[in-house]
C-alpha positions as a Markdown table, in Angstrom:
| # | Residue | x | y | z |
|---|---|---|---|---|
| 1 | Unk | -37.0 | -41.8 | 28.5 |
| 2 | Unk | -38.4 | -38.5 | 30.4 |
| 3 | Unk | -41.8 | -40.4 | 30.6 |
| 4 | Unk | -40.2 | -43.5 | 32.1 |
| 5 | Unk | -38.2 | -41.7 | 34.3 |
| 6 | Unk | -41.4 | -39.8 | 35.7 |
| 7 | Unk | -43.6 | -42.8 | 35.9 |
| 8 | Unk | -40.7 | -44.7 | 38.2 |
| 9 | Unk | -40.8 | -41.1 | 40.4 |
| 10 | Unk | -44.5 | -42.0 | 41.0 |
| 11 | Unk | -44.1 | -45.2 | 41.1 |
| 12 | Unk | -41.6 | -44.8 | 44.2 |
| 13 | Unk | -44.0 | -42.1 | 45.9 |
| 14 | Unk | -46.6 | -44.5 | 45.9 |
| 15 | Unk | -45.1 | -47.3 | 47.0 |
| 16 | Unk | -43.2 | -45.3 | 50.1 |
| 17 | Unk | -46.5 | -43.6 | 51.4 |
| 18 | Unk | -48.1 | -47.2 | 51.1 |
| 19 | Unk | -45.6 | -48.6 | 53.3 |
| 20 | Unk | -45.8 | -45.6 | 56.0 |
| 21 | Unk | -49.5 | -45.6 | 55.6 |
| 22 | Unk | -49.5 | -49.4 | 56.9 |
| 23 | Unk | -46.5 | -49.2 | 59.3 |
| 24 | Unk | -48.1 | -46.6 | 61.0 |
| 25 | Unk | -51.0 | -48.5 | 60.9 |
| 26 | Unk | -49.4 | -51.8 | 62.3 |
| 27 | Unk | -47.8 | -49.5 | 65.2 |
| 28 | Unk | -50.9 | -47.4 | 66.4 |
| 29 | Unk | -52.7 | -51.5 | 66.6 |
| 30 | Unk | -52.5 | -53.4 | 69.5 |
| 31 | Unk | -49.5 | -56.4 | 69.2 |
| 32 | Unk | -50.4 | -60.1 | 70.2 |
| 33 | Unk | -47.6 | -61.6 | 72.0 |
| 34 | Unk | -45.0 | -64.6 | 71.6 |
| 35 | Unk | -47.9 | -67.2 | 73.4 |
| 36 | Unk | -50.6 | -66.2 | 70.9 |
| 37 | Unk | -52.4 | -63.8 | 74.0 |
| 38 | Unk | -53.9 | -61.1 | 72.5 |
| 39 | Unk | -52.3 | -57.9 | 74.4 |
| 40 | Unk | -55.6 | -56.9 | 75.5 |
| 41 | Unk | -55.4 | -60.1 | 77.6 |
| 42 | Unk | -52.1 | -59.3 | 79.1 |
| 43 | Unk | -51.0 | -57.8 | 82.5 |
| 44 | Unk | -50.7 | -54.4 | 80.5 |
| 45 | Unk | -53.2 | -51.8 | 81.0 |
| 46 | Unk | -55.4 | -50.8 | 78.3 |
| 47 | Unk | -55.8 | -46.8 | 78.2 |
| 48 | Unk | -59.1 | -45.7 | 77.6 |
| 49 | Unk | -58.8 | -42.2 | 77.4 |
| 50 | Unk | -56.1 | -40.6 | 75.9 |
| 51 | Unk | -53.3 | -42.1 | 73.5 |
| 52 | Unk | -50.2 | -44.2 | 74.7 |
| 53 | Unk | -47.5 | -41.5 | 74.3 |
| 54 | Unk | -44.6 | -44.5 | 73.7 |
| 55 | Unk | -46.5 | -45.3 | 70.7 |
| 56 | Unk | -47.3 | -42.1 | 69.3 |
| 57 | Unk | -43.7 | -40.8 | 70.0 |
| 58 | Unk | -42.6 | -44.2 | 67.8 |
| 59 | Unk | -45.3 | -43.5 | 65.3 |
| 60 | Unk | -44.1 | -39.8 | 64.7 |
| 61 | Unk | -40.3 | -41.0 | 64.6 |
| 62 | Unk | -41.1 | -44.0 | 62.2 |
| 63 | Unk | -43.3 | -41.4 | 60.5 |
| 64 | Unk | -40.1 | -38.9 | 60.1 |
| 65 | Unk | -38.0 | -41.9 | 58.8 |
| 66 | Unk | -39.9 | -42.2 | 55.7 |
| 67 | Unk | -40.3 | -38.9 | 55.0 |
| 68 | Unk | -36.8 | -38.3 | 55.1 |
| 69 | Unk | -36.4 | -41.6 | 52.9 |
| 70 | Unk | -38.5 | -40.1 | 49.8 |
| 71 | Unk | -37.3 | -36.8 | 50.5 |
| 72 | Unk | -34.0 | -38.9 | 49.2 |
| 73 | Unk | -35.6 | -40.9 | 46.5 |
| 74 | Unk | -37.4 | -37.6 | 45.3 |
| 75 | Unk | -34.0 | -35.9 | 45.0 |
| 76 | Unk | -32.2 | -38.3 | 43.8 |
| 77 | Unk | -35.2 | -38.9 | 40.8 |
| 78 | Unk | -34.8 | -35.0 | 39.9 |
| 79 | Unk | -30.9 | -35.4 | 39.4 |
| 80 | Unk | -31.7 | -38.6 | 37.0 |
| 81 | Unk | -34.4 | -36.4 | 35.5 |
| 82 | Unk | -32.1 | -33.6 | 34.7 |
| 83 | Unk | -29.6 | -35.9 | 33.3 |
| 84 | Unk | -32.1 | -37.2 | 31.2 |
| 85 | Unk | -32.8 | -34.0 | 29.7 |
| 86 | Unk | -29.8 | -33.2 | 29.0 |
| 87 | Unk | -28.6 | -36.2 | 27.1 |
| 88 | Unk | -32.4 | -35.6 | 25.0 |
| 89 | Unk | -31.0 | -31.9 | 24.2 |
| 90 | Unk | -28.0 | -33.3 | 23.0 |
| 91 | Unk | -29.0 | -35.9 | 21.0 |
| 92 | Unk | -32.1 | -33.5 | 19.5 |
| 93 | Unk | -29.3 | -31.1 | 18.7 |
| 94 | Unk | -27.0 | -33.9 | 16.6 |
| 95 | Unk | -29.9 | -35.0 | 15.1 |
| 96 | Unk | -30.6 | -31.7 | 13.7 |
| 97 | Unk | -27.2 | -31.2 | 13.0 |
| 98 | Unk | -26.8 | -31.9 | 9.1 |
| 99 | Unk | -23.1 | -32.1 | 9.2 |
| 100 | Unk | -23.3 | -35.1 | 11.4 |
| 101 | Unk | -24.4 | -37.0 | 8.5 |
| 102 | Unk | -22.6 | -40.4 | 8.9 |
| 103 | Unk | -21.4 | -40.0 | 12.5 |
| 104 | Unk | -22.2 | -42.8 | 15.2 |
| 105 | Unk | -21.8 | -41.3 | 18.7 |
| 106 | Unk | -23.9 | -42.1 | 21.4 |
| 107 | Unk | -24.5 | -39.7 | 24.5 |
| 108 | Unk | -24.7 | -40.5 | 28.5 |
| 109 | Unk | -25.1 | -38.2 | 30.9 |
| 110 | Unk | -24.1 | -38.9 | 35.4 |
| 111 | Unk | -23.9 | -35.9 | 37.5 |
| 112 | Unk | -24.1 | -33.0 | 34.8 |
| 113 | Unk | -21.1 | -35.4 | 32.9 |
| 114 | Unk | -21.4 | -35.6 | 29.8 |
| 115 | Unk | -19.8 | -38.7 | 28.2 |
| 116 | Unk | -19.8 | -39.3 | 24.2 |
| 117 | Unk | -19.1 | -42.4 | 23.1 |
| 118 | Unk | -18.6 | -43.5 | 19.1 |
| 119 | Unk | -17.2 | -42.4 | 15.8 |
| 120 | Unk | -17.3 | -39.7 | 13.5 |
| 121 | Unk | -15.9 | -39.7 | 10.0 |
| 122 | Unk | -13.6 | -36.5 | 10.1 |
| 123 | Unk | -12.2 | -33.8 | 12.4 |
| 124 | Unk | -15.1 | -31.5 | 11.5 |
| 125 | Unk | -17.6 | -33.7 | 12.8 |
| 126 | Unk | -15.3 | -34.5 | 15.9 |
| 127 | Unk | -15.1 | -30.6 | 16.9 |
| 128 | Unk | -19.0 | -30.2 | 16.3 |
| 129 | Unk | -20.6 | -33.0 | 18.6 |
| 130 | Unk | -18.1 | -31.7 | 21.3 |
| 131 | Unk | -19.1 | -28.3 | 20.7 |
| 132 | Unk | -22.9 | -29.6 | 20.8 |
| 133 | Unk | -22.5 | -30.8 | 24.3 |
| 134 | Unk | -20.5 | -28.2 | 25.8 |
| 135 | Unk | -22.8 | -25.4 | 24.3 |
| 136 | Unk | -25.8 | -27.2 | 26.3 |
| 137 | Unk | -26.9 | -25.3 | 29.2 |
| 138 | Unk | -26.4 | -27.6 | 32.8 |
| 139 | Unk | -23.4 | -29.3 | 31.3 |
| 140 | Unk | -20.6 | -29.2 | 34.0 |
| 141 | Unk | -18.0 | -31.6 | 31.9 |
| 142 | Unk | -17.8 | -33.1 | 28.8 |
| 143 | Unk | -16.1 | -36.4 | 28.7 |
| 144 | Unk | -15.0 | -37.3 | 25.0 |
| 145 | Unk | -14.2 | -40.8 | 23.9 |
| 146 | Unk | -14.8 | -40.2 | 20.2 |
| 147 | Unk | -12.8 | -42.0 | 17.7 |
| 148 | Unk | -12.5 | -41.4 | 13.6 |
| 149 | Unk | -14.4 | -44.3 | 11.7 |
| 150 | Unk | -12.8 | -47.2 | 12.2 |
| 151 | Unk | -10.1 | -46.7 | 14.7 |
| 152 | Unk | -10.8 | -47.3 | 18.5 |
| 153 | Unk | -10.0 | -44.6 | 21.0 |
């Protein structure tokens, strides 16, 4: 899951500095007009020193837009990332656990909320997977919809 979760990360890195690599590229190139004219065949004056400042000013904005955008997508991969780890640390840890032999519970993780799902064939067993996941470092809440085996919750 960790593996999957980092290749999407790339994945979206790639795929956002491929799109400002060629929108930047498609805003720095001269435009052909409605009528088919190329715009070097327009009224418009062609600079031939220096840069046309409306362009680069739109270049450098456009430029700033994505950056902010994977600034997001970045951040926002790290928070699923962390959440991913955590359910993996729980899980690992009930796995381990020997007297959670039997027990059917199944772990989700949103926001540093932990949610635990599933059944458990005694009280003992109950207390322990709840224990589990509030013991786990980064856990803000556990949310508990364990049942005994056999009756819904």
């Amino acid at each position: 899951m960790l593996r999957s979760a980092l290749r999407l990360v790339l994945v979206i890195i790639v795929v956002v500095a491929a799109l400002a690599f060629f929108l930047g590229y498609r805003l720095s190139t001269p435009h052909i007009v409605a009528d088919r004219t190329p715009a070097s065949e327009t009224s418009r004056p062609v600079a031939t020193t220096g840069e046309d400042q409306s362009r680069v000013d739109q270049v450098r904005e456009t430029g700033a837009k994505v950056g902010e955008k994977v600034a997001a997508g970045a951040e926002h991969a790290g928070e699923a990332l962390d959440d991913a780890r955590l359910t993996a640390k729980i899980k690992s840890k009930m796995a381990l656990d020997d007297t959670l032999k039997g027990s059917d519970v199944s772990v989700s993780t949103t926001g540093h909320v932990v949610t635990l799902n599933g059944s458990v064939t005694n009280e003992q067993q109950h207390r322990r997977v709840v224990d589990l996941a509030r013991e786990t470092e980064g856990v803000a809440r556990v949310d508990d919809h364990i049942s005994p085996a056999g009756t819904p919750r």
